[in-house]
C-alpha positions as CSV (number, residue, x, y, z in Angstrom):
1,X,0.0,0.0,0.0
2,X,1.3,3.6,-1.1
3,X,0.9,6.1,1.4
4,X,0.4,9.6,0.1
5,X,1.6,12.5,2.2
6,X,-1.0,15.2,2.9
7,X,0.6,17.9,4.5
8,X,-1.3,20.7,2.8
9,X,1.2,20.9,0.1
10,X,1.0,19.0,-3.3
11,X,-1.9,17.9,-5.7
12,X,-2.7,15.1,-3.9
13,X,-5.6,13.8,-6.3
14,X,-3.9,13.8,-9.5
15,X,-1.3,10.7,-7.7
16,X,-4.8,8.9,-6.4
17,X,-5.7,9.1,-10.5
18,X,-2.6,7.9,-11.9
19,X,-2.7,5.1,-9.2
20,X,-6.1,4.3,-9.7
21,X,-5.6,3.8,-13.5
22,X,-2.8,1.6,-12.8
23,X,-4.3,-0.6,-10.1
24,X,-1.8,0.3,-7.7
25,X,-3.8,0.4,-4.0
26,X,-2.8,3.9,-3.0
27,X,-4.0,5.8,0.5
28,X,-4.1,9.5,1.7
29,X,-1.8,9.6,5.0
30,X,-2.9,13.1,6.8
31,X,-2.5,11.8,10.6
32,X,0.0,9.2,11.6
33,X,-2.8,6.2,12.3
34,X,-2.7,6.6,8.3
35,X,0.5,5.0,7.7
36,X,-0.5,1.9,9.4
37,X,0.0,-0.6,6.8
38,X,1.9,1.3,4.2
39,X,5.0,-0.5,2.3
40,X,5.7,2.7,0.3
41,X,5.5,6.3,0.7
42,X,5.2,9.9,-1.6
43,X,6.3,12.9,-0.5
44,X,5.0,15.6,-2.6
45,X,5.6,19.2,-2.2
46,X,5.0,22.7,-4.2
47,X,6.0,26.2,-2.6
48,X,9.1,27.5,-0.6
49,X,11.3,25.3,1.4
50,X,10.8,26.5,4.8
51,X,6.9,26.4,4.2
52,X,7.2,22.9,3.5
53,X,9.1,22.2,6.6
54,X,7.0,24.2,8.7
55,X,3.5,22.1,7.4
56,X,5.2,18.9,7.8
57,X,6.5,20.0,11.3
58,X,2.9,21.1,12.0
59,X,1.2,17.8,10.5
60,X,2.5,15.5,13.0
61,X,3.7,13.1,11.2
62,X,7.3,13.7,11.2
63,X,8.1,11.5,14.1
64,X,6.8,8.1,12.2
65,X,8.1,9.4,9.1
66,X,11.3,9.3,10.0
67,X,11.2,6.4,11.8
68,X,9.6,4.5,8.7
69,X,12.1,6.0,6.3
70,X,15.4,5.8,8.6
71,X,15.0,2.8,10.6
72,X,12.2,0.5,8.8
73,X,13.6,2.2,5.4
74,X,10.6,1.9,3.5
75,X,11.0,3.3,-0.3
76,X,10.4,6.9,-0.3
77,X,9.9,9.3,-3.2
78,X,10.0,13.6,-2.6
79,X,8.4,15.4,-5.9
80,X,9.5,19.0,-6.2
81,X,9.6,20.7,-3.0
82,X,9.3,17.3,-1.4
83,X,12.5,16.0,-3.3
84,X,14.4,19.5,-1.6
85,X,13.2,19.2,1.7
86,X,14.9,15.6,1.6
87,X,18.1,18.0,1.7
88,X,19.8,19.1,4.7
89,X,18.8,23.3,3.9
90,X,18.1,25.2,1.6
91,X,18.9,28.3,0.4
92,X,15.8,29.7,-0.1
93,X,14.8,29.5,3.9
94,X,16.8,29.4,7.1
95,X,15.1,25.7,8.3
96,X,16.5,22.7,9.0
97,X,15.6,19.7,5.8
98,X,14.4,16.4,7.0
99,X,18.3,15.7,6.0
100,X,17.5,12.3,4.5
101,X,19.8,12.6,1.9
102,X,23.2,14.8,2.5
103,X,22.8,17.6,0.3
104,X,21.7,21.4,0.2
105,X,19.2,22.9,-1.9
106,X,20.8,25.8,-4.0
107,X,18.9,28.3,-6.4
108,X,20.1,28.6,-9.8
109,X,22.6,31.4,-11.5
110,X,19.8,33.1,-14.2
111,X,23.6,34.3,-15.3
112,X,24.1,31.0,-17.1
113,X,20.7,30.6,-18.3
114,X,19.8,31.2,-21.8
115,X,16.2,30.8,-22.2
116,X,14.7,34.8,-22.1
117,X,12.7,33.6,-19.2
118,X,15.2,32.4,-17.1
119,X,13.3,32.0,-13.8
120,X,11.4,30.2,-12.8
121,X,12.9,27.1,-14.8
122,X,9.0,26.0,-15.9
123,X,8.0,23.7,-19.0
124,X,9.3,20.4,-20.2
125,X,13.1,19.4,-20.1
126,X,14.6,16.5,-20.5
127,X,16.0,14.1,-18.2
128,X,18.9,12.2,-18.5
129,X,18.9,8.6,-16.3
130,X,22.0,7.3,-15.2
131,X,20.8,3.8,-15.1
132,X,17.7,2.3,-17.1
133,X,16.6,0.1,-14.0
134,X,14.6,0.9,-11.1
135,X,12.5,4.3,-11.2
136,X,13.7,4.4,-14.9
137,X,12.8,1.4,-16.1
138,X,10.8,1.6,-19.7
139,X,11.9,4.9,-19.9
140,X,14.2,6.0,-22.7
141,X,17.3,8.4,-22.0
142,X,16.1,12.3,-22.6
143,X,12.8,11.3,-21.7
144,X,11.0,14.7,-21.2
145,X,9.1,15.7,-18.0
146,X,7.4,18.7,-16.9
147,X,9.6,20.9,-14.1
148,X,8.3,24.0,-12.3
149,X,11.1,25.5,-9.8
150,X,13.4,28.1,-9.1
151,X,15.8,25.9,-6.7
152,X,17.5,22.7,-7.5
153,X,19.3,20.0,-4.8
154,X,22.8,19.5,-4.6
155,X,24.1,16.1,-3.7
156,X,27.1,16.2,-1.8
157,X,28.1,12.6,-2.5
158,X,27.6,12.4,-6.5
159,X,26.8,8.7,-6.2
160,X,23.3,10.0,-5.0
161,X,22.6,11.3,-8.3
162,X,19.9,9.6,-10.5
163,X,19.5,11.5,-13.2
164,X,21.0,14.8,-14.6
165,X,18.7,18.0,-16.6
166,X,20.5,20.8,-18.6
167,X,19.1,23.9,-17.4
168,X,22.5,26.3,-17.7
169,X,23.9,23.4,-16.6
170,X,23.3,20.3,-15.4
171,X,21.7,19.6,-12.2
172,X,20.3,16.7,-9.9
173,X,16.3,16.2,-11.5
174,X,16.1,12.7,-9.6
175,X,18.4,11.3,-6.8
176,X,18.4,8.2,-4.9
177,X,20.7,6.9,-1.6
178,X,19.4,3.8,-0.6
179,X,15.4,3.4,-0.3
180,X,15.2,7.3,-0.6
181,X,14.1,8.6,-4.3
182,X,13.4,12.1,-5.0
183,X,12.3,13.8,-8.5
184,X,12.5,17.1,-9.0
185,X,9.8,17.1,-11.9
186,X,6.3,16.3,-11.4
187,X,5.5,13.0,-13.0
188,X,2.0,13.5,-12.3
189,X,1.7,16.0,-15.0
190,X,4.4,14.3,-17.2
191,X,1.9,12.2,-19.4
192,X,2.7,8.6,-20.0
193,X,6.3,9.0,-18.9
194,X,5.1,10.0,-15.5
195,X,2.6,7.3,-15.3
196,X,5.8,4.9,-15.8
197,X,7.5,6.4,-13.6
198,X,5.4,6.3,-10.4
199,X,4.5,2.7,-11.4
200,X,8.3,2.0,-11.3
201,X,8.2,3.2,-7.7
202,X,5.2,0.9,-7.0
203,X,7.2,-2.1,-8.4
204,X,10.5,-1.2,-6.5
């Protein structure tokens, strides 16, 4: 059973549809009674940093989150802002991450960006697996998804990182270190590629 983290933050219903359509039994986790059960958990996320931090703080269900994902280590994926908060900090706020993975979340130069509108980095790009197993599995190399974000995470160990993005650069779009995933694109608004991808996780 996926647990789905409802925090106040993230469209919550377009991951019940994509699982729905996939037969994968999925579940809305919005008090900690709700993760009873659950072999797998999403950790979406839109917004600043700090916000996220603070509405997970406030949720009450950091305590068995962390105990689920650092000692039971059950598979977790963080889309967006739920992939950065994963991080240790962030530039963008003065908070603490859950500091999951070790890495810092770091805003990008517009200096070195090309495109006229530079910021936020918004559209479809494409992404650039390092392996063609696990959460990429199906899913051709330069695969396009759909990004919407101003900040990107910085691995400090670079065998944490998934899959590159050129955006002035490369950058991290999906990271992994052990049974923690994170995505910076949203794969439920990436079309068929997306739907792959989240039913990757499921199969993990």
């Amino acid at each position: 059973m996926i647990a789905i983290i409802d925090y106040g933050l993230g469209n919550i219903n377009a991951f019940i549809n994509v699982f729905n359509r996939i037969g994968v039994p999925v579940k809305i986790a919005s008090a900690i009674d709700d993760l009873d059960g659950s072999t797998k958990i999403i950790l979406p996320g839109v917004g600043a940093f700090d916000h996220a931090m603070k509405m997970l703080e406030e949720s009450g269900l950091r305590p068995r989150l962390d105990n689920l994902v650092m000692n039971r280590r059950l598979p977790i994926i963080g889309i967006c802002v739920g992939m950065q908060i994963l991080a240790r900090s962030s530039e963008e706020g003065i908070l603490p991450g859950l500091g999951y993975v070790d890495g810092i979340v770091k805003r990008f130069d517009p200096s070195k960006i090309l495109q006229t509108t530079r910021l936020p980095h918004m559209g479809w790009n494409s992404v650039r697996p390092k392996e063609s197993n696990g959460l990429f599995k199906s899913i051709e190399k330069d695969t396009r998804f759909y990004f919407l974000h101003s900040y990107y995470f910085e691995c400090f160990d670079q065998s944490d990182v998934l899959a590159t993005t050129d955006y002035g650069g490369d950058f991290s779009s999906a990271i992994r270190h052990g049974n923690i995933y994170g995505v910076q694109f949203h794969p439920e608004k990436s079309h068929s590629a997306g739907v792959r991808l989240l039913q990757n996780f499921a199969e993990l």
